[in-house]
Structure formats: structure tokens, C-alpha cells
C-alpha positions as CSV (number, residue, x, y, z in Angstrom):
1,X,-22.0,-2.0,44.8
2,X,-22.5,-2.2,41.0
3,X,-26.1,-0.5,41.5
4,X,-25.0,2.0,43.9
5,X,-22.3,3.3,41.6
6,X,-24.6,3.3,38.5
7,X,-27.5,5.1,40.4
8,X,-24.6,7.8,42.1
9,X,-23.3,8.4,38.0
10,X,-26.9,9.1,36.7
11,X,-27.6,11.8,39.6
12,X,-24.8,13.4,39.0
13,X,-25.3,13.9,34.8
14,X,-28.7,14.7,36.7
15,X,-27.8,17.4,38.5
16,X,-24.9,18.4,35.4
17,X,-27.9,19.0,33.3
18,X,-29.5,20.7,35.8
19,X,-26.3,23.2,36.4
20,X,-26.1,23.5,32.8
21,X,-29.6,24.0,31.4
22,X,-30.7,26.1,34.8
23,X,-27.7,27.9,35.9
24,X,-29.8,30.4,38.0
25,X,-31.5,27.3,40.1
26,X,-28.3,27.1,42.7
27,X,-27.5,30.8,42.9
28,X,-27.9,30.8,46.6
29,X,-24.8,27.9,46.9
30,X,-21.8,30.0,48.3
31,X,-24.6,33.5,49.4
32,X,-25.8,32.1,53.2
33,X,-24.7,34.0,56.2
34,X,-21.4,31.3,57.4
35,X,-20.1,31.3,53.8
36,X,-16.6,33.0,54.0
37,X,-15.7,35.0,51.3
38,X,-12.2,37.5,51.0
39,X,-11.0,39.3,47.9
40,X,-7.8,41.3,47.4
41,X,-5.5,42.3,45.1
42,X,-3.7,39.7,45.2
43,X,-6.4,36.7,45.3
44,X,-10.0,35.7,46.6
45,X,-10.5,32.8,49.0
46,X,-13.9,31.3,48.9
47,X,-15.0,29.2,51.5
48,X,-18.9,27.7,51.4
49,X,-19.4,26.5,55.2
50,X,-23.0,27.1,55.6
51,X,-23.4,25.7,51.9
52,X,-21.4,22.8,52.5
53,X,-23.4,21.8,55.8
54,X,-26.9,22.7,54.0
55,X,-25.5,20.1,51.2
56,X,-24.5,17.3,53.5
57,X,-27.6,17.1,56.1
58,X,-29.1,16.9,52.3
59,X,-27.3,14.1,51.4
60,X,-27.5,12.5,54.6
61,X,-31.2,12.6,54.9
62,X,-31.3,11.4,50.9
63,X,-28.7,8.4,51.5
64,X,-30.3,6.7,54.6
65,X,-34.2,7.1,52.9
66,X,-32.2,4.6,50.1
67,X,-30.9,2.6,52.8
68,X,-33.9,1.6,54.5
């Protein structure tokens, strides 16, 4: 579990480095047809389904290459 949690914490300063030192490189995250996005006077509501879907099947796909 030990190796798991180390190898999760270095793709995510990974990926922080990526977000940070290539901001343009996920500028499609929250644009797909699915994503649901309202904005009014009052307040915007953001929500990334087709995102979110496109990031798990990603994760999925990632995770059980490392399990086998």
C-alpha cells in the first residue's frame, strides 16, 4: 500500500507541474459536447460530464495496466 500511495503522490506533483508549467495542455477539460455549463446573474454552475467520463476510462485503463 506504501508503494501505491508513494507512486499516486509523485503523479500528481507530475501532473501539478504539468498544470502549472503548460496551462494551455488541458484546455479541452470542461469544452466536450456533454459538459454542462450555465451562467447568470446570479451564479455559473459548471458541470464536466463528458470530461469526467474521458478522465475515468483514462484512469481505468492506466490502473489495471499497473495491476497486471
Amino acid at each position: 500500500m506504501g508503494r501505491g500511495l508513494i507512486i499516486a503522490g509523485l503523479l500528481l506533483v507530475g501532473v501539478g507541474l504539468l498544470l502549472h508549467f503548460a496551462p494551455g495542455l488541458l484546455s479541452w477539460f470542461g469544452r466536450l459536447p456533454g459538459d454542462i455549463r450555465v451562467e447568470s446573474e446570479n451564479g455559473r454552475v459548471f458541470i464536466p460530464i463528458t470530461s469526467m467520463i474521458l478522465i475515468s476510462l483514462a484512469l481505468t485503463l492506466i490502473l489495471n495496466l499497473f495491476n497486471r
